[in-house]
ZATOR-872646 format. One record per atom (N, C-alpha, C): residue number from 0; residue in three letters; atom name; x, y, z. Coordinates in Angstrom, 2 decimals. Layout:
+-----+-----+----+---------+---------+---------+
!   i !  aa ! at !      c1 !      c2 !      c3 !
+-----+-----+----+---------+---------+---------+
! NUM ! ALA ! CA !       X !       Y !       Z !
...
+-----+-----+----+---------+---------+---------+
// end
This chain:
+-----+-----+----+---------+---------+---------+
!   i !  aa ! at !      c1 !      c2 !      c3 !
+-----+-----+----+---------+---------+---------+
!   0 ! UNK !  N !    4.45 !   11.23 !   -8.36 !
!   0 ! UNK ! CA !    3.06 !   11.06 !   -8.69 !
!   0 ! UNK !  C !    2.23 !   11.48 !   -7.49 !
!   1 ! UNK !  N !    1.38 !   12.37 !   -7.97 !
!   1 ! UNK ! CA !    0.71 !   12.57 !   -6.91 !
!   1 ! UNK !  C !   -0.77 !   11.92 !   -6.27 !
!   2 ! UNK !  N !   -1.27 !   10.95 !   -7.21 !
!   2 ! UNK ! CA !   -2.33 !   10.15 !   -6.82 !
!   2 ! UNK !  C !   -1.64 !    8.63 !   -6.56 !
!   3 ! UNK !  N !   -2.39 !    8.24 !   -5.11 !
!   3 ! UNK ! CA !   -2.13 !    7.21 !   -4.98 !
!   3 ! UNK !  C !   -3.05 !    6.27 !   -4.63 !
!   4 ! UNK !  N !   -3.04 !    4.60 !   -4.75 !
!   4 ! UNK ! CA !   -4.05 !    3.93 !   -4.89 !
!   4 ! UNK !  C !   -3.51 !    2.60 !   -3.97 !
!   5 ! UNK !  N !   -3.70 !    2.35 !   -2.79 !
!   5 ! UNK ! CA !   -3.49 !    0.96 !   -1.93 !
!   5 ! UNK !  C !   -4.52 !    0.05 !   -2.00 !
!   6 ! UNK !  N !   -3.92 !   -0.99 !   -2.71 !
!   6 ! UNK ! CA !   -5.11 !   -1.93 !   -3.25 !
!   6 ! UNK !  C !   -4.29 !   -3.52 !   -2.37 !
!   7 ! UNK !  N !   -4.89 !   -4.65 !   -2.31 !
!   7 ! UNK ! CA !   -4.50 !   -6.00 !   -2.01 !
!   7 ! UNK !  C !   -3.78 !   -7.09 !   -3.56 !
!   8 ! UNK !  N !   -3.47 !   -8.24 !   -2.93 !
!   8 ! UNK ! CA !   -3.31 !   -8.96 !   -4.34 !
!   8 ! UNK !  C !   -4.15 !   -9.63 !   -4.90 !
!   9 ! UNK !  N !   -5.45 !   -9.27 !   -4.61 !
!   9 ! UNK ! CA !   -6.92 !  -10.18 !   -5.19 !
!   9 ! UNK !  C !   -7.76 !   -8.87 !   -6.12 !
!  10 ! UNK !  N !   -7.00 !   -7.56 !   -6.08 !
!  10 ! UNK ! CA !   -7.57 !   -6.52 !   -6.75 !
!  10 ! UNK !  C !   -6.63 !   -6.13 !   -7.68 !
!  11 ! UNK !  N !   -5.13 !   -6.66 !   -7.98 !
!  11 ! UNK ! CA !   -4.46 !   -6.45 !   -8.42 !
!  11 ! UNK !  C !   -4.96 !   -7.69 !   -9.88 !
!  12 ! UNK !  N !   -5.16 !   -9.12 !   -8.83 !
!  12 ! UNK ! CA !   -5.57 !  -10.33 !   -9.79 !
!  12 ! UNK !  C !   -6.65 !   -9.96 !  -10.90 !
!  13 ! UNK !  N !   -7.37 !   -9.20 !  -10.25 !
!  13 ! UNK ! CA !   -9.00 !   -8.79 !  -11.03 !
!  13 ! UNK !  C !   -8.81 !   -7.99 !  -11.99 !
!  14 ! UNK !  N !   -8.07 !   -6.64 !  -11.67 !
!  14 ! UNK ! CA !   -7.49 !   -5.83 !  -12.37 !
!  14 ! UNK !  C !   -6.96 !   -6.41 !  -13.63 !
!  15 ! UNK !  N !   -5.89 !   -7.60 !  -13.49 !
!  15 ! UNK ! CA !   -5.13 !   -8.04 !  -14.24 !
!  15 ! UNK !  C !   -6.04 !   -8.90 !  -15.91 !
!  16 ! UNK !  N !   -7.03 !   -9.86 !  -14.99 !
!  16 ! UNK ! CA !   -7.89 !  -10.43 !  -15.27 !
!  16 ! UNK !  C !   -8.83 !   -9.44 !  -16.40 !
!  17 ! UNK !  N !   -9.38 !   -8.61 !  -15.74 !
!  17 ! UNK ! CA !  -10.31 !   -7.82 !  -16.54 !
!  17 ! UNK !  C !  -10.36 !   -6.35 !  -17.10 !
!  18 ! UNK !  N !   -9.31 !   -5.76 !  -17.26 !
!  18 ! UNK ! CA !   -9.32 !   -4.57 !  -17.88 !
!  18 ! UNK !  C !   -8.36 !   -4.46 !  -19.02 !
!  19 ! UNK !  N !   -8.83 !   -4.33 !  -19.58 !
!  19 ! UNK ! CA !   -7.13 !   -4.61 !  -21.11 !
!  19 ! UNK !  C !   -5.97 !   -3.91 !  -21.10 !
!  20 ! UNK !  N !   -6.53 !   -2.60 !  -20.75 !
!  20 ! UNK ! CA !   -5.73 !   -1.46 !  -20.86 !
!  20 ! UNK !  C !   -4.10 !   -1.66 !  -19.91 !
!  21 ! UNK !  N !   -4.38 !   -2.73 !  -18.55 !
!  21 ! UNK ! CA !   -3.70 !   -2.88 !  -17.88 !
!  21 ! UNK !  C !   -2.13 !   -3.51 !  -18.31 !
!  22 ! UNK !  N !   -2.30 !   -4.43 !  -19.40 !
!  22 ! UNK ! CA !   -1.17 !   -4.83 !  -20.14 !
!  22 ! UNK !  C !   -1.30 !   -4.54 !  -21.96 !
!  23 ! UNK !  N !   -1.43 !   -3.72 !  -21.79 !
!  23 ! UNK ! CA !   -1.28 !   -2.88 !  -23.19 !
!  23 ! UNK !  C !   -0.06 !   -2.22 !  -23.30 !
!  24 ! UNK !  N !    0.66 !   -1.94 !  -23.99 !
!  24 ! UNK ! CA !    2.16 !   -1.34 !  -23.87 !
!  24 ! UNK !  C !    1.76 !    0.44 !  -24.04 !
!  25 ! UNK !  N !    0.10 !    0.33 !  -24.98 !
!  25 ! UNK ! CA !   -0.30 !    1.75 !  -24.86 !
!  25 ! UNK !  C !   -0.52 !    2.23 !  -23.81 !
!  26 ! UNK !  N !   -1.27 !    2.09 !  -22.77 !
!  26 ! UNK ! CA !   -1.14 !    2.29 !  -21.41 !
!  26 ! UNK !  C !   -0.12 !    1.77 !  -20.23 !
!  27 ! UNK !  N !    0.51 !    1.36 !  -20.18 !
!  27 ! UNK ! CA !    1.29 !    0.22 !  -19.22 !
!  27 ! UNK !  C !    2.65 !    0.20 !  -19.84 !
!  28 ! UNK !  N !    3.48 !   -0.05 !  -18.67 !
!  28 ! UNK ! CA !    4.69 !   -0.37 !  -18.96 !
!  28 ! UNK !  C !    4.89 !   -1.92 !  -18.58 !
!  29 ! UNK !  N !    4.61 !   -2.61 !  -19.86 !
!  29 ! UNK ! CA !    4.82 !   -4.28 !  -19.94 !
!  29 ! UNK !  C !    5.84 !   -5.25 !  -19.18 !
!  30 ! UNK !  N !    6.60 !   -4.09 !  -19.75 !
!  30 ! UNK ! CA !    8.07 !   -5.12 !  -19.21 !
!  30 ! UNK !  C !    7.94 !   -4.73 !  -17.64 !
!  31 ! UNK !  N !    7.47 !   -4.16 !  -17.12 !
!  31 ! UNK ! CA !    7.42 !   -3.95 !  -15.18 !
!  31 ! UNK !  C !    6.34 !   -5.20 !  -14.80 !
!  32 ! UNK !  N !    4.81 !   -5.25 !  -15.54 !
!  32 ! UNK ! CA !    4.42 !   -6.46 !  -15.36 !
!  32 ! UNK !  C !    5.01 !   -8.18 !  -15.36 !
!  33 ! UNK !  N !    5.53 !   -8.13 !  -16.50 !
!  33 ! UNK ! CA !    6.76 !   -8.90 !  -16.97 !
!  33 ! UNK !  C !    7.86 !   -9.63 !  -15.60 !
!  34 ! UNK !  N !    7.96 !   -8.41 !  -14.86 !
!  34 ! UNK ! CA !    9.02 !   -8.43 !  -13.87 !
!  34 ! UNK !  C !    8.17 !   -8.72 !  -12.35 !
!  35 ! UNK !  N !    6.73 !   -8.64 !  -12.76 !
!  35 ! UNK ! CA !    6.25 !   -9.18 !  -11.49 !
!  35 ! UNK !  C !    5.72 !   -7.59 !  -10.39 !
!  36 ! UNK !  N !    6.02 !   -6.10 !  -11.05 !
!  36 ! UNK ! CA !    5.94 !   -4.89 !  -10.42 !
!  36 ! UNK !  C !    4.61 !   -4.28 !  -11.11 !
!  37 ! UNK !  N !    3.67 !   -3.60 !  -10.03 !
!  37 ! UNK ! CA !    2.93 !   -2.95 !  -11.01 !
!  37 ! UNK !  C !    3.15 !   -1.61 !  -10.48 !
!  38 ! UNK !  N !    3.70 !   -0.56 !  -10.82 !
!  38 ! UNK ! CA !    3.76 !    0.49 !  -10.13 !
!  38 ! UNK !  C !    3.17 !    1.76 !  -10.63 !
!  39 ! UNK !  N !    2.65 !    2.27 !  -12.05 !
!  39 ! UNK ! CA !    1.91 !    3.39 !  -11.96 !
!  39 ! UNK !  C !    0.92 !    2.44 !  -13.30 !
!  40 ! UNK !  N !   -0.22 !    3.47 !  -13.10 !
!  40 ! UNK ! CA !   -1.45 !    3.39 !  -14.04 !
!  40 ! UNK !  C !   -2.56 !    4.10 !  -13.79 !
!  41 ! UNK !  N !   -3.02 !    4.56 !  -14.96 !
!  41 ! UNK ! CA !   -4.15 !    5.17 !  -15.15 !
!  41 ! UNK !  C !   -4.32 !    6.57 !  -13.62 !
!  42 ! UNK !  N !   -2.88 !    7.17 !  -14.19 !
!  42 ! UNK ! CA !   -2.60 !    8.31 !  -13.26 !
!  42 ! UNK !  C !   -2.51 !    8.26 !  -12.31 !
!  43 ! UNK !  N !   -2.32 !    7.05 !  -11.16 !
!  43 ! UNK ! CA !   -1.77 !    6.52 !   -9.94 !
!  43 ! UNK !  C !   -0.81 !    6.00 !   -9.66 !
!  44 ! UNK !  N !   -0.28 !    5.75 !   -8.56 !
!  44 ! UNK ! CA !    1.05 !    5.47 !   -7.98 !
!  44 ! UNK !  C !    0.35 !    3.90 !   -7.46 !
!  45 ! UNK !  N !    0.48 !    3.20 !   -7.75 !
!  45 ! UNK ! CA !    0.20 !    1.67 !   -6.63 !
!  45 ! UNK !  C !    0.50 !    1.19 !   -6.07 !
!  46 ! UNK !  N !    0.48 !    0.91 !   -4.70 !
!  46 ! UNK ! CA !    1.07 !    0.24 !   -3.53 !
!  46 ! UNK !  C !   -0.02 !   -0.74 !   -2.96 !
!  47 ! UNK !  N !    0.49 !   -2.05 !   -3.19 !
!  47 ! UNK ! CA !    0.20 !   -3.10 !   -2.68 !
!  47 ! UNK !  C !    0.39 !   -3.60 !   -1.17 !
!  48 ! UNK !  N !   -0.49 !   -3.98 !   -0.26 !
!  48 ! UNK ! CA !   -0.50 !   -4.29 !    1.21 !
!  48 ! UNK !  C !   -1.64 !   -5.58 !    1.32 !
!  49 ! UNK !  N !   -1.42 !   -6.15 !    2.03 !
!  49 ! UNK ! CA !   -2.45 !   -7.27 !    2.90 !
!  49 ! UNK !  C !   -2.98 !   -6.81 !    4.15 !
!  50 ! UNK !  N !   -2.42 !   -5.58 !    4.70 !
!  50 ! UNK ! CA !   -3.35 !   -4.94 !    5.47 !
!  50 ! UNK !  C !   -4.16 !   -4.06 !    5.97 !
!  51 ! UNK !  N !   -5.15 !   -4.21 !    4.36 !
!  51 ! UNK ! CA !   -6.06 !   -3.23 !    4.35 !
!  51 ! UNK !  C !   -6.95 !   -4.26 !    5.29 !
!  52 ! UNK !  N !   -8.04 !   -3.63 !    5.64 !
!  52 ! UNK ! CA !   -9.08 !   -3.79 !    6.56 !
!  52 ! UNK !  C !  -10.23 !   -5.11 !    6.04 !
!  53 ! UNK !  N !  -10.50 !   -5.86 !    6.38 !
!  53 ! UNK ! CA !  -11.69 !   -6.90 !    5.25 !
!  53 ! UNK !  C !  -12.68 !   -6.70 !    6.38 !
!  54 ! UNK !  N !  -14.11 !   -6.93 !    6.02 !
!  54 ! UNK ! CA !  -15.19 !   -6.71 !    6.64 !
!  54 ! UNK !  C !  -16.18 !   -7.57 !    6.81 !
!  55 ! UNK !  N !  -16.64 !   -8.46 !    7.00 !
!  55 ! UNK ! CA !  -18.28 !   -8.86 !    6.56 !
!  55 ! UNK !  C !  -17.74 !  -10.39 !    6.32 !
!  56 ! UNK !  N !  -19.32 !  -11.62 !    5.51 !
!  56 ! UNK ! CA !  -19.06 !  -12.42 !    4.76 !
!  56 ! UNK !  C !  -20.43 !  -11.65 !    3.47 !
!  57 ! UNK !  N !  -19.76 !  -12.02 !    2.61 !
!  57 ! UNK ! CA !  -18.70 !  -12.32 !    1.74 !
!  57 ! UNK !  C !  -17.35 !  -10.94 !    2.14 !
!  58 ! UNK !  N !  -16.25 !  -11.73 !    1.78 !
!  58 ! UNK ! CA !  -15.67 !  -10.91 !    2.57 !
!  58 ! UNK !  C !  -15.01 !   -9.40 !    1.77 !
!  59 ! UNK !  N !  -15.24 !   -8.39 !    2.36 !
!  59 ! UNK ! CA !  -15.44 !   -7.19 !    1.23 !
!  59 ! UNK !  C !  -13.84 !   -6.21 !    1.99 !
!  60 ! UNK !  N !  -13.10 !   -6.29 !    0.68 !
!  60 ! UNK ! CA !  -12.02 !   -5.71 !    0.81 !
!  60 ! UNK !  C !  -11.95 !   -3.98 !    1.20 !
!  61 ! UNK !  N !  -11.61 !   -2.92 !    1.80 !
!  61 ! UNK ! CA !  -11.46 !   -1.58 !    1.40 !
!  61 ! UNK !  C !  -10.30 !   -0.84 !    1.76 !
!  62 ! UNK !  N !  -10.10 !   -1.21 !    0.03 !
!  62 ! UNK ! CA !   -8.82 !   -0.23 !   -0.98 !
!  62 ! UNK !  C !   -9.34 !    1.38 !   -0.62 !
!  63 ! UNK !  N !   -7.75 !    2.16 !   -0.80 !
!  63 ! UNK ! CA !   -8.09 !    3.33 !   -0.71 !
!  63 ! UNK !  C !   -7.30 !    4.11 !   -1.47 !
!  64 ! UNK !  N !   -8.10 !    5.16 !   -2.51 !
!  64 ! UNK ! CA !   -7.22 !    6.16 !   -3.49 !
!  64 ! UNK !  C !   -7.53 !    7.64 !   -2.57 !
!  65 ! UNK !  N !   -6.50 !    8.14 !   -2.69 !
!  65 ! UNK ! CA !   -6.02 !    9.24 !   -2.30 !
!  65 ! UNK !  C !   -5.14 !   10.12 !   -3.14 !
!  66 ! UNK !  N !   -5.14 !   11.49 !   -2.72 !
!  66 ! UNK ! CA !   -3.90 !   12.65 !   -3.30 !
!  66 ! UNK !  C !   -2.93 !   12.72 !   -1.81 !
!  67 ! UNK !  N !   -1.79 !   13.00 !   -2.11 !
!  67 ! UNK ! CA !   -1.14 !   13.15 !   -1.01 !
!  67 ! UNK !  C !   -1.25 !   14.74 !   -0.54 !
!  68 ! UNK !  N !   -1.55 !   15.70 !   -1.45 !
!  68 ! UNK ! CA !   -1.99 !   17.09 !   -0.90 !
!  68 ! UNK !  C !   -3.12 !   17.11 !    0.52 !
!  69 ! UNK !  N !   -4.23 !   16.06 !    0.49 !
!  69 ! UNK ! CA !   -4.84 !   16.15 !    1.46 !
!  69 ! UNK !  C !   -4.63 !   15.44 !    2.63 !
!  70 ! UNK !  N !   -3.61 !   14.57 !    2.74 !
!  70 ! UNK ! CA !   -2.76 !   13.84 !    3.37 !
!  70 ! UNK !  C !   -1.79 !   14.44 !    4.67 !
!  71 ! UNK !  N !   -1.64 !   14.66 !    5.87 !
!  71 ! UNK ! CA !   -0.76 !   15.00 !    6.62 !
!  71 ! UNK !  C !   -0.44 !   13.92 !    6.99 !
!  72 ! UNK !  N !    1.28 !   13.72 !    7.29 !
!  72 ! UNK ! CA !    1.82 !   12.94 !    7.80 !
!  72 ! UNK !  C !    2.47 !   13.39 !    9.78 !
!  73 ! UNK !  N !    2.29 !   12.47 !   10.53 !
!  73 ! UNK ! CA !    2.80 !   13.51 !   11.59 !
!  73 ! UNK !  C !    3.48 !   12.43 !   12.68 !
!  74 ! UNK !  N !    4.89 !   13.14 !   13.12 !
!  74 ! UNK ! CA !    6.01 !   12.14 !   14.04 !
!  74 ! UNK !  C !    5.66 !   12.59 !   15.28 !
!  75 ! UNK !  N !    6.23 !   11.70 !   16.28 !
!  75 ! UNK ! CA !    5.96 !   12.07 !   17.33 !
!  75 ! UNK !  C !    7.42 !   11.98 !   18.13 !
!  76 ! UNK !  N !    7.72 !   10.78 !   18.08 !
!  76 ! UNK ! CA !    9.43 !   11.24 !   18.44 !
!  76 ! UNK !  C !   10.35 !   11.02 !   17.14 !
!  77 ! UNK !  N !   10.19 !   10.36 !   16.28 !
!  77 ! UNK ! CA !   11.28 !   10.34 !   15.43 !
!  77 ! UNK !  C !   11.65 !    8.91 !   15.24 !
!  78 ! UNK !  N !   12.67 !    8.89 !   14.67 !
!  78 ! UNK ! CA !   13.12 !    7.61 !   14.47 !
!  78 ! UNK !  C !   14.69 !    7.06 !   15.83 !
!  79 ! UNK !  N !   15.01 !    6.28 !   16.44 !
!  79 ! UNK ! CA !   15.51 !    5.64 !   17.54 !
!  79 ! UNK !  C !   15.67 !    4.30 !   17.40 !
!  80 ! UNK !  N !   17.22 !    4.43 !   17.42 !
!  80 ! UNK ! CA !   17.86 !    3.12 !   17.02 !
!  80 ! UNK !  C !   18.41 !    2.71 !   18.05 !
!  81 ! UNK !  N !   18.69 !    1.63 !   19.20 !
!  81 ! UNK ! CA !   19.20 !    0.95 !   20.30 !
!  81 ! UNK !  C !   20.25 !   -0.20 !   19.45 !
!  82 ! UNK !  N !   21.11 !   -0.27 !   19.98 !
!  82 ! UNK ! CA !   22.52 !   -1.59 !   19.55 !
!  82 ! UNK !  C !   22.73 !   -1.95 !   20.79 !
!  83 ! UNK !  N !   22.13 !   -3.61 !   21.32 !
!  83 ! UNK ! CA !   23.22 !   -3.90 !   22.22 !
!  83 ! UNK !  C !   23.02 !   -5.33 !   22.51 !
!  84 ! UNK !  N !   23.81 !   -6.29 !   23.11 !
!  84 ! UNK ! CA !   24.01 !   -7.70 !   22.93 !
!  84 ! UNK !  C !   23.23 !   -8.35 !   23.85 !
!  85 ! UNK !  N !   22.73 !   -9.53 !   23.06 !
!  85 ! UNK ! CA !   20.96 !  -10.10 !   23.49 !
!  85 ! UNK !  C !   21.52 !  -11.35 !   24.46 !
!  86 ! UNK !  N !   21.11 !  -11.26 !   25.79 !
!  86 ! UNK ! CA !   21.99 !  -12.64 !   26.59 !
!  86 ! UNK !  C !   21.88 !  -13.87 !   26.01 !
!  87 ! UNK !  N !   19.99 !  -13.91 !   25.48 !
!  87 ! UNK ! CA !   19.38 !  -15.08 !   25.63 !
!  87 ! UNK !  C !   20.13 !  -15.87 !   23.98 !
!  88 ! UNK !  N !   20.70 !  -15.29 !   23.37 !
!  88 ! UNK ! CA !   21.30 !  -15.82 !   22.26 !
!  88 ! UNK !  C !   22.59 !  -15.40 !   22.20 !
!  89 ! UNK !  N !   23.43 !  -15.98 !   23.31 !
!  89 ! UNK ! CA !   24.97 !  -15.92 !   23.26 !
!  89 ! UNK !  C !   25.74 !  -14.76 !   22.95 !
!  90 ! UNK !  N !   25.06 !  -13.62 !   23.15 !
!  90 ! UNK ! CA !   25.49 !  -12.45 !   23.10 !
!  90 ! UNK !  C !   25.35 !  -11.61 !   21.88 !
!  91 ! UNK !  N !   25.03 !  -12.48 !   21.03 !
!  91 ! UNK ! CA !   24.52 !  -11.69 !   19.71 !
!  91 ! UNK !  C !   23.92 !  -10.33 !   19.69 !
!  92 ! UNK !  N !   24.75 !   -9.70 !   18.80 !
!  92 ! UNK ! CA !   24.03 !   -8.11 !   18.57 !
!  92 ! UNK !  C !   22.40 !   -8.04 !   18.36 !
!  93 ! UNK !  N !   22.03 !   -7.05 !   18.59 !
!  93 ! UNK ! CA !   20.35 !   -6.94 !   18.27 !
!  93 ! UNK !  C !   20.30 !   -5.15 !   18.07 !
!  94 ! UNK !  N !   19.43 !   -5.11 !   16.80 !
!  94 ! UNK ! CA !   19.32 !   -3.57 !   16.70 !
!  94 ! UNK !  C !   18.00 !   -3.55 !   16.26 !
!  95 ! UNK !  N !   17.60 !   -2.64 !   17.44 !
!  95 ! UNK ! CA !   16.09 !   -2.40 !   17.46 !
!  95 ! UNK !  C !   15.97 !   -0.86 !   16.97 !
!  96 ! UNK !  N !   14.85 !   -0.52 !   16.06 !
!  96 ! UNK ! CA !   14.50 !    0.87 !   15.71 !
!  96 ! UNK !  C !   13.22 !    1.02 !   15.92 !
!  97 ! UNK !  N !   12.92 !    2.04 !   16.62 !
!  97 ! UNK ! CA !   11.20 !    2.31 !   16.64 !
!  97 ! UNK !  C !   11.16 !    3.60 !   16.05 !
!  98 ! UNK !  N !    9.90 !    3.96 !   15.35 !
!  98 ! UNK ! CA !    9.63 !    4.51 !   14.44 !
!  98 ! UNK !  C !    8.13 !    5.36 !   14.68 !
!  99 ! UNK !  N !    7.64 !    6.30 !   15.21 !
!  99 ! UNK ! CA !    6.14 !    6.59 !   15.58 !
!  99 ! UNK !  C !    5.77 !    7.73 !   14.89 !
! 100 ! UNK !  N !    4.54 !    7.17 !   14.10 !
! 100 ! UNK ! CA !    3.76 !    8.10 !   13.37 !
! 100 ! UNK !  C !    2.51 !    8.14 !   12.90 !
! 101 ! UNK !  N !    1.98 !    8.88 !   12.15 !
! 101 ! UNK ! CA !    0.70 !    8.69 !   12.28 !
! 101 ! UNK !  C !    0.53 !    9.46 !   10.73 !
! 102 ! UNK !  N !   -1.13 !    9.37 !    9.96 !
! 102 ! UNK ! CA !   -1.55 !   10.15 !    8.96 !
! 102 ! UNK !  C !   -3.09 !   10.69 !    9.36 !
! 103 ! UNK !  N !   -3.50 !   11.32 !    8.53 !
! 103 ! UNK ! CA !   -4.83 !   11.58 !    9.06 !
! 103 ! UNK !  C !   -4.63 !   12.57 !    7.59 !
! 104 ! UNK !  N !   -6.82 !   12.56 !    7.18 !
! 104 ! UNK ! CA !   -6.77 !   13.33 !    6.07 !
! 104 ! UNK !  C !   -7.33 !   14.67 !    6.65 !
! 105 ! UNK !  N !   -6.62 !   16.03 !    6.10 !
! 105 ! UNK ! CA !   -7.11 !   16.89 !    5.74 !
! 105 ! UNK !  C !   -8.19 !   17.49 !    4.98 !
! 106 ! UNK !  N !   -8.13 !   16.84 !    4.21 !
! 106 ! UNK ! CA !   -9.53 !   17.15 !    3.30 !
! 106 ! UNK !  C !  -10.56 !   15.66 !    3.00 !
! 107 ! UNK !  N !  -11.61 !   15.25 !    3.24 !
! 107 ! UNK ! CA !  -12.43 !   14.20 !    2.64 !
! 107 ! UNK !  C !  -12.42 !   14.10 !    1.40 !
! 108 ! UNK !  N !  -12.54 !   15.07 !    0.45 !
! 108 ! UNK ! CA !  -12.29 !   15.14 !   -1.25 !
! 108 ! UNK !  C !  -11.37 !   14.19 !   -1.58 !
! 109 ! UNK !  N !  -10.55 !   14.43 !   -0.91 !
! 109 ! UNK ! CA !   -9.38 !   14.07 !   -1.22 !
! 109 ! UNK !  C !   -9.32 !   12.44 !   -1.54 !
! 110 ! UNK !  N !   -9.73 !   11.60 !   -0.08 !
! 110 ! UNK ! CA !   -9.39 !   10.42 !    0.15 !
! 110 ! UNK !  C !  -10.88 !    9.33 !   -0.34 !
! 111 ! UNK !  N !  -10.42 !    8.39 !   -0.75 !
! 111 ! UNK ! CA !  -11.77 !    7.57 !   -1.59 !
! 111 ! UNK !  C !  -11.90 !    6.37 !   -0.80 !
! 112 ! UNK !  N !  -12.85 !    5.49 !   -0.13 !
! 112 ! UNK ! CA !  -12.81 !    4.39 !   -0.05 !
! 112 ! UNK !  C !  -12.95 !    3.59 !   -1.02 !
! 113 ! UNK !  N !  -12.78 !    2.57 !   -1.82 !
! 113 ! UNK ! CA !  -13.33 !    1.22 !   -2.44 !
! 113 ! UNK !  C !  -13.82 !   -0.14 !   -1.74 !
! 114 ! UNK !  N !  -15.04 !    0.23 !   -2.23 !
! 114 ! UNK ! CA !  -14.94 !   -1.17 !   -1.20 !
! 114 ! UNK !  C !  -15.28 !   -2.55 !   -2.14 !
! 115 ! UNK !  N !  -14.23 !   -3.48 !   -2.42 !
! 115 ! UNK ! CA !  -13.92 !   -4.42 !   -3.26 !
! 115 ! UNK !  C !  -14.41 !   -6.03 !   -2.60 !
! 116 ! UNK !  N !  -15.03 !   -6.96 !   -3.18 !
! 116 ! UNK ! CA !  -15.93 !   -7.64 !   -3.18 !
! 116 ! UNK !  C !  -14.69 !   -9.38 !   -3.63 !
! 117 ! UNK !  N !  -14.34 !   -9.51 !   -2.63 !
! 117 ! UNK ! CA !  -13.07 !  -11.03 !   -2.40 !
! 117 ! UNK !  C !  -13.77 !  -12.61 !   -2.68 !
! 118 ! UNK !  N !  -14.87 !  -12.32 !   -2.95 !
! 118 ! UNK ! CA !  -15.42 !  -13.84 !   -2.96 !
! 118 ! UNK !  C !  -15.49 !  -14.81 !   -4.24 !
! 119 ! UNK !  N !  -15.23 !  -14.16 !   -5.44 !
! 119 ! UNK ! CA !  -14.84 !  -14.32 !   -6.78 !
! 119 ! UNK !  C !  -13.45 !  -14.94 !   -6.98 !
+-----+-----+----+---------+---------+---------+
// end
């Protein structure tokens, strides 16, 4: 899918709450709600986070829809995995991975803010 939509779980609630279409079996795949997943609708991909950005009082959420065409993703070293035994807990293994990267949009068209309204 190529549209995607990062929303919180108080826009997911609202969503749920007020649009019909959302658990309709004509639009929606029921049984994924059912299971507690909401993963595509109304031509988006959905990914749920708690750390989108909140702003202000009342406190105002901002969700963001995007295409991944205008999207660059970019590494800087890669991914780096270390294995080796931690004193302070009796020698126990410890495996650390660091991971560095970054996105940034290419095109503004592309990327949407929402800015969603938490005080409800």
């Amino acid at each position: 899918m190529d549209r995607v939509m990062v929303y919180a779980a108080k826009q997911l609630y609202d969503l749920l709450l007020n649009v019909d279409q959302v658990d309709s079996v004509l639009y929606n795949d029921v049984r994924a709600l059912m299971k507690g997943r909401f993963d595509e609708f109304a031509g988006f991909r959905w990914i749920r986070t708690q750390l989108l950005p909140t702003a202000g009082t009342p406190s105002i959420r901002s969700c963001i829809a995007y295409q991944k065409k205008f999207m660059l993703l970019g590494e800087t070293k890669g991914m780096a995995t270390k294995i080796d035994p931690l004193p302070q807990q009796s020698g126990a293994t410890q495996v650390r991975t660091t991971y560095y990267a970054g996105a940034t949009r290419m095109e503004e068209a592309g990327v949407v803010q929402i800015s969603c309204d938490e005080t409800q």
